[in-house]
N, C-alpha and C positions, 0 to 999 in steps of 0.2 A: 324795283320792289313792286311785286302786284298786289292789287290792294287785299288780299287774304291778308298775307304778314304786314300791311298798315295796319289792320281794322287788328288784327291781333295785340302789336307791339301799343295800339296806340289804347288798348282793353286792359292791359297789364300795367302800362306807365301811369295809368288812369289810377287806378287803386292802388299802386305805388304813391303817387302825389296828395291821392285822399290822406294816406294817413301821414304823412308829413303835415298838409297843413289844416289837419283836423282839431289840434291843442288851437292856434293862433286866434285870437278873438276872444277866447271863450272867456264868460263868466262865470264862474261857479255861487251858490247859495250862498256859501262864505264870505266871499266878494261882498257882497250885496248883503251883507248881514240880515238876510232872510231867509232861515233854515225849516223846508217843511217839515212836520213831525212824522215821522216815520223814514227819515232819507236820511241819506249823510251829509254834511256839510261840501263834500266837495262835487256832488250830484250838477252839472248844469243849469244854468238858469235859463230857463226858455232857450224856442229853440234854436239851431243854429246849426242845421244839418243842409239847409236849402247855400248859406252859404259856403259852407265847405265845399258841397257839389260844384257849384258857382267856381269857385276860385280854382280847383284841382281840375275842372274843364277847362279854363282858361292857362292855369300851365303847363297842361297835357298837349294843349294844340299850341303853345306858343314851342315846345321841346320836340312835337310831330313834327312843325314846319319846319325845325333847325334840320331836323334828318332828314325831309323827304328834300331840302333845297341841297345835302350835304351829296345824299344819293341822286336823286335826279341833276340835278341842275350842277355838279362840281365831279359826278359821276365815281363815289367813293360808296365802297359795300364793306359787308362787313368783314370779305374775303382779305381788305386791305389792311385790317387792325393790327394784322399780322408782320406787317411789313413797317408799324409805324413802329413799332415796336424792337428795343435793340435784340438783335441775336447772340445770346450767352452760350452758344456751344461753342466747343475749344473746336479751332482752326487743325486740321489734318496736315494742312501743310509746315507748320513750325515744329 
């Protein structure tokens, strides 16, 4: 894998994983029974973007190193998924 398709797969799983664990954590003004006027109650309370960043880099690169040790280091691409995969076409010879 040359690192063009790492820095790519690893830009994509990124923002993939941001918004999974973007809810976790969160407080909302409800929560915290302190609603500012003019918001809605379920608006965020302070902020909590610097963690989400945090946490969705930490499981981007711990999901990067699963593949780049699966590709490198166990020598499997993605040419192989095909093969792990069972073959449902009907057999010509029965």
């Amino acid at each position: 894998m040359n690192w063009i398709l790492f820095t790519a797969l690893f830009f994509v799983t990124w923002w993939l994983v941001l918004f999974i664990v973007l809810p976790f954590s969160l407080r909302t003004q409800d929560d915290d029974q302190d609603v500012t006027l003019g918001t809605v109650s379920s608006a965020p309370r302070g902020p909590h973007m610097l963690r989400a960043f945090l946490r969705a880099t930490v499981v981007t690169v711990v999901v990067m190193g699963i593949l780049y040790g699966l590709t490198m280091g166990l020598g499997f691409s993605f040419d192989d998924i095909i093969r792990i995969m069972p073959n449902f076409t009907p057999d010509a010879s029965h």
